[in-house]
C-alpha positions in Angstrom: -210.8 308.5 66.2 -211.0 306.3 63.4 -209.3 308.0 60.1 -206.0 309.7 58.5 -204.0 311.4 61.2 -203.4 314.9 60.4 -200.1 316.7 60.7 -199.1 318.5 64.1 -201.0 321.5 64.5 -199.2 325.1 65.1 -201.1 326.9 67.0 -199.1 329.5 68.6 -197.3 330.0 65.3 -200.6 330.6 63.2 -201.9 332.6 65.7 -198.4 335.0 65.1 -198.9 334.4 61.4 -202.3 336.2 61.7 -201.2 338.8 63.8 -198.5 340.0 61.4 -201.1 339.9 58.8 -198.9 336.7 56.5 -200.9 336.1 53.6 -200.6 332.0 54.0 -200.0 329.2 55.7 -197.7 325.6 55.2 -199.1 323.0 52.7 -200.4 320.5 55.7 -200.3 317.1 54.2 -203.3 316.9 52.5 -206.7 314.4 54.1 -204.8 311.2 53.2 -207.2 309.0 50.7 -208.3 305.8 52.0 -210.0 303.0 50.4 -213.0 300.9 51.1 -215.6 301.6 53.4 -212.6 303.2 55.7 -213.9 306.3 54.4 -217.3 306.5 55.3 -216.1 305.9 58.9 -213.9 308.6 59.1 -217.1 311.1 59.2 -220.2 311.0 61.0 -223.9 309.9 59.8 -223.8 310.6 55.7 -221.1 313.6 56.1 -219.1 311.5 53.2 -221.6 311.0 51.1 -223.3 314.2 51.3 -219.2 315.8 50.1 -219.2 313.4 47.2 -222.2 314.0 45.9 -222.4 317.8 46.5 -218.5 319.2 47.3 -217.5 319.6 50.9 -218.4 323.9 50.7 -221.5 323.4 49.2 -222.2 320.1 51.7 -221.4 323.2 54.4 -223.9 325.2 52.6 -226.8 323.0 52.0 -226.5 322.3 56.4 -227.8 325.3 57.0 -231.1 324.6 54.9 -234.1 323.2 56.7 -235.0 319.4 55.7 -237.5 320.6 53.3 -235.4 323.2 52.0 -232.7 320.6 51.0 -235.0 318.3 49.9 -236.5 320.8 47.2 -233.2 322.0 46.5 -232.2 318.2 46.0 -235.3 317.2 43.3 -237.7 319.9 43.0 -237.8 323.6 41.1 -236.5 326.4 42.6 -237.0 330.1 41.1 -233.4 331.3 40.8 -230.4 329.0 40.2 -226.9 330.3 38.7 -225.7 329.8 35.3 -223.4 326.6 35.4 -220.9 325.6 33.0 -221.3 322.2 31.0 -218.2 320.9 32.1 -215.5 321.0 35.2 -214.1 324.2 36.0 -210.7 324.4 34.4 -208.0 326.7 36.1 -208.8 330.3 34.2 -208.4 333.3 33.8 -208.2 336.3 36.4 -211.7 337.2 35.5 -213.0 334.1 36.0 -212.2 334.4 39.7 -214.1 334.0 42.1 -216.3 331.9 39.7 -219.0 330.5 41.0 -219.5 334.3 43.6 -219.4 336.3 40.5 -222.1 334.1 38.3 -225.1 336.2 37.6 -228.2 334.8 38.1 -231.1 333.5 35.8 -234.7 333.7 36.9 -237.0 331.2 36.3 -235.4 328.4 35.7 -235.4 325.3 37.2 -232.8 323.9 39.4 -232.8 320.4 39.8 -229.9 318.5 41.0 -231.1 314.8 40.1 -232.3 316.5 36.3 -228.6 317.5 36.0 -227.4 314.3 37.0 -229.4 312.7 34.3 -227.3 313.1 31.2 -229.5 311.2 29.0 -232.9 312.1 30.5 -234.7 309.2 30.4 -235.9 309.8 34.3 -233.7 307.3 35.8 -230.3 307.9 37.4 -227.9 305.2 36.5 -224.3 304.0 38.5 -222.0 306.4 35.5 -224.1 309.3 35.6 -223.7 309.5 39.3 -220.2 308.2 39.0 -219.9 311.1 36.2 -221.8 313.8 38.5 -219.1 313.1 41.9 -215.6 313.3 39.6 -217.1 316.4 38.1 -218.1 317.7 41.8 -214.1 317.0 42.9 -212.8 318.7 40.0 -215.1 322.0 40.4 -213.9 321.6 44.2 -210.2 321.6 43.2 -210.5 324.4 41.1 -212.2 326.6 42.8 -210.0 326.0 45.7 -207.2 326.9 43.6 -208.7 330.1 42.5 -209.8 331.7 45.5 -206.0 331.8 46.9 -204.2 332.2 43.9 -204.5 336.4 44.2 -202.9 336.1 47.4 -199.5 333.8 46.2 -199.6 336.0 42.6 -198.0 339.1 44.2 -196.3 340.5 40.8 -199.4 339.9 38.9 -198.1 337.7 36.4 -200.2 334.8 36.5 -197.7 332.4 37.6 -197.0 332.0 41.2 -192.9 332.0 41.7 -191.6 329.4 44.5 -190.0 333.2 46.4 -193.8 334.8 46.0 -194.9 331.8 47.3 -192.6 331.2 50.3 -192.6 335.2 51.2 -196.5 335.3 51.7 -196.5 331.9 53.5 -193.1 331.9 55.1 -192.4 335.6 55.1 -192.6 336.6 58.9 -190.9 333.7 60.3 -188.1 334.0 57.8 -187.5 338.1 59.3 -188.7 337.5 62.6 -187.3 334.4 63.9 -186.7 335.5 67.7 -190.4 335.3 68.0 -190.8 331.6 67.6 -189.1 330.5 70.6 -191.0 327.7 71.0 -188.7 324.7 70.1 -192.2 322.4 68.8 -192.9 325.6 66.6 -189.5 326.2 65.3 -189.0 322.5 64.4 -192.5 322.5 62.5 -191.5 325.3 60.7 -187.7 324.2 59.8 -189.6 320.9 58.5 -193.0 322.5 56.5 -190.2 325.1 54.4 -188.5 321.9 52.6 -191.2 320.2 52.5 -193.4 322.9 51.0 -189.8 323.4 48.6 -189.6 319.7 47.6 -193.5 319.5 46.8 -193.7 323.1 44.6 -190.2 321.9 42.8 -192.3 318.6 42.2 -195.6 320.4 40.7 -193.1 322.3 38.7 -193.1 320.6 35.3 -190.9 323.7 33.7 -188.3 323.6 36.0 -188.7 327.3 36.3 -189.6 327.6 39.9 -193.0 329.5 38.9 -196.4 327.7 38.9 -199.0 328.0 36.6 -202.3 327.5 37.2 -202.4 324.1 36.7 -199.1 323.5 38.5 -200.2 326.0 41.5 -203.2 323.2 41.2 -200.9 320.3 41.6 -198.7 321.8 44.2 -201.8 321.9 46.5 -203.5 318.5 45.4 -200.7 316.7 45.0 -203.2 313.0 44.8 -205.0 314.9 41.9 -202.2 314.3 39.3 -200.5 311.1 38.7 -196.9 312.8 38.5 -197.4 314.0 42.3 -198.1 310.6 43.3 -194.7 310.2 44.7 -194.7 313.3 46.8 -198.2 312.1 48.2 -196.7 308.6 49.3 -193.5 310.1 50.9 -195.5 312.9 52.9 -197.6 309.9 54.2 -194.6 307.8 55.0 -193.0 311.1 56.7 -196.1 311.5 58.9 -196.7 308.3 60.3 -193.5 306.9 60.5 -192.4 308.1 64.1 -189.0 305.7 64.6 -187.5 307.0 61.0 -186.8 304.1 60.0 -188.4 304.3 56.5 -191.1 301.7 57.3 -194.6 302.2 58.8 -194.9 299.3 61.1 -197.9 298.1 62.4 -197.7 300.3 65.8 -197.3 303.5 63.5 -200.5 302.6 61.4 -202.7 302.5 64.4 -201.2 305.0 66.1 -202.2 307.3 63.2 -206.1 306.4 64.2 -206.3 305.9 67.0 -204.8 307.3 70.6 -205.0 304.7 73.2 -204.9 307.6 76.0 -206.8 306.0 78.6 -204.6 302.7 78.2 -207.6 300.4 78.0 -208.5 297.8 76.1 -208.2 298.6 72.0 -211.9 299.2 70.4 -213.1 296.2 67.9 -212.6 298.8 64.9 -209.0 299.0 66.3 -208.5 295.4 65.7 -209.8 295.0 62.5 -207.6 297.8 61.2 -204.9 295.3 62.8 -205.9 292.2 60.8 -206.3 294.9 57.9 -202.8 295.6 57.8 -201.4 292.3 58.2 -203.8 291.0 55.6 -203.8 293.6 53.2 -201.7 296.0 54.0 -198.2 294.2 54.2 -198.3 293.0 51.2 -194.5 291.2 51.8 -195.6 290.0 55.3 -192.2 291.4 56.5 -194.2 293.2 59.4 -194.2 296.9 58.1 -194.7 298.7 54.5 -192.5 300.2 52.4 -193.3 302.8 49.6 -194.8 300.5 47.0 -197.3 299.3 49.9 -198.2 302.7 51.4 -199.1 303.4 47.5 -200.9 300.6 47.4 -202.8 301.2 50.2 -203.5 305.4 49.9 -203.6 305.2 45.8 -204.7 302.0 44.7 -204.6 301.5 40.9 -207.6 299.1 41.3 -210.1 301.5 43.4 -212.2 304.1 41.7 -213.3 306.5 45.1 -216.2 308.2 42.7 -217.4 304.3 41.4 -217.3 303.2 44.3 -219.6 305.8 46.4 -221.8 306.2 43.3 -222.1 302.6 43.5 -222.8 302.7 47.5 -225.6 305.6 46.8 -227.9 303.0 44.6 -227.6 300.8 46.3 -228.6 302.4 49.5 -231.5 303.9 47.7 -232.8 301.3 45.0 -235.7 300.2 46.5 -237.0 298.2 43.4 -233.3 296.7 43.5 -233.3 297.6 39.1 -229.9 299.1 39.4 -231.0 302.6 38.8 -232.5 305.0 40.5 -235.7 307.2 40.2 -236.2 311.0 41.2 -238.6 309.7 44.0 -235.8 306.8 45.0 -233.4 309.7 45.8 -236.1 311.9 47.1 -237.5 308.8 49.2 -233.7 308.8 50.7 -233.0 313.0 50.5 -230.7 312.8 53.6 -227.7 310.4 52.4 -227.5 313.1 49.3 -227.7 315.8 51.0 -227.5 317.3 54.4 -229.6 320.1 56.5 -230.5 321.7 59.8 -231.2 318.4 61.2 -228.2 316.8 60.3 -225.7 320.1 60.6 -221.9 319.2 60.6 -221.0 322.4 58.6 -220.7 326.0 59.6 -222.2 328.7 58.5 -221.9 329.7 55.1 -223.1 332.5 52.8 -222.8 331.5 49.4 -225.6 330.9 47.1 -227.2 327.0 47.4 -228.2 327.2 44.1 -225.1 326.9 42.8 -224.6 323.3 42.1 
């Protein structure tokens, strides 16, 4: 499938994680970020656009709504929204948490997605305010993320999450019960996830003193959030792809991270453009493979806003008048690249409130 390979799956050794009740899990690497329209084909239909604009839970959420449901949800009032703070979610305070499930409703007010979008209200929706909307979308993802696990890695209570609390709940069971990972693919995933897991936390750890705050717990699990973690994010991808250890990822590696030629027949067109991709763009040096400083260049690119760019892609999509900016009946007009529903379910079900956003 087209799209960032992910790392090995453990099956056998989550399933014996669960059933000794471990409070965690190893960092996977995290959905490697790609460029360009790459992205958009990585998901199905308007699955990416619908978690930029909305945040992949509350993407999930809005599935389960019937077409008109998520189209009056999208432009139109609704009776009961929660209250909503003006900016991105920063990491808080234990009462804060859960956040957005403990918010207490407010009848009768209106609930308006494209309103909220339009900072200036002057009815139209312009590139920066959508651009504006989707970073502010990621962040509130991030954080909230952050703050629905941190009660089980804060063991002591102390608001800081030490690198032991951290690697007790998550590594715990394997650590004093090593006889029951037999299985050598298990045991080598987990002998490889513990360092790595170590290197990354030591990295998030500004202090040096081997307990995360908030905001380093934060940049511990979303390492391409934070420009001091872009290091970490580059040698994790290097580490996944690059099968032969030889420090490189050659061309063979970069495709085989898409795309699995099981059947042994002929490579799909997509598969040959991501071929010419990487010997056009990708190998910067033309020496046949990338080092560091290209896999940067090519996961983290200094020159590529991911928020400007799909904000960008969403007008234009949906400017019918071609003026650059959109109108509440432009979006409406186009309802299912913003949002998702019944028709168009790739989510599962989910029980929070869809008038959060």
């Amino acid at each position: 499938m087209a799209g960032g390979g992910a790392l090995s799956a453990l099956p056998a050794l989550l399933l014996l994680l669960v059933a000794a009740g471990a409070l965690g899990k190893p960092t996977a690497r995290q959905e490697r970020v790609r460029a360009g329209a790459a992205q958009h084909e990585d998901l199905p239909g308007f699955q990416y656009d619908h978690e930029a604009f909305l945040g992949k839970e509350e993407a999930r959420s809005f599935d389960q709504l019937s077409p008109e449901e998520s189209r009056e949800r999208l432009g139109t009032t609704t009776g009961v929204s929660c209250s909503e703070p003006a900016q991105p979610l920063p990491v808080g305070s234990e009462e804060q948490m859960p956040l957005r499930q403990e918010a207490q409703p407010k009848k009768n007010k209106a609930s308006k997605i494209v309103d909220r979008i339009d900072d200036d209200k002057d009815g139209y929706i312009t590139t920066e305010e959508l651009k504006t909307w989707i970073k502010r979308v990621q962040k509130r993802y991030i954080y909230e993320n952050v703050a629905k696990v941190w009660k089980d890695y804060d063991l002591n209570k102390d608001d800081k999450i030490a690198w032991e609390e951290y690697k007790q709940a998550t590594y715990g069971y394997y650590l004093e019960n090593p006889e029951e990972f037999q299985d050598a693919t298990d045991q080598h995933s987990f002998k490889k996830m513990l360092p790595r897991d170590e290197r990354r936390f030591k990295a998030a750890d500004l202090d040096g003193d081997l307990a995360a705050t908030r905001e380093e717990f934060t940049a511990f699990l979303h390492p391409e959030e934070f420009e001091h973690m872009k290091n970490i994010v580059v040698l994790e991808t290097l580490e996944d792809i690059d099968k032969n250890e030889d420090g490189f990822v050659d061309q063979d590696e970069y495709i085989a991270d898409m795309f699995a030629n099981e059947e042994g027949g002929p490579e799909p067109d997509w598969v040959i453009t991501e071929r010419e991709q990487f010997a056009d763009f990708r190998d910067l040096n033309k020496d046949g493979k990338m080092d560091k400083d290209e896999i940067q260049h090519w996961i983290l690119p200094q020159d590529y806003d991911h928020a400007l760019a799909e904000a960008r892609h969403l007008v234009y999509e949906s400017d019918v008048d071609k003026d650059q900016k959109l109108t509440k009946e432009e979006i409406l007009d186009n309802w299912n690249m913003f949002v998702g529903s019944q028709a168009t379910n790739y989510g599962e079900d989910l029980t929070r409130n869809h008038d959060e956003l």
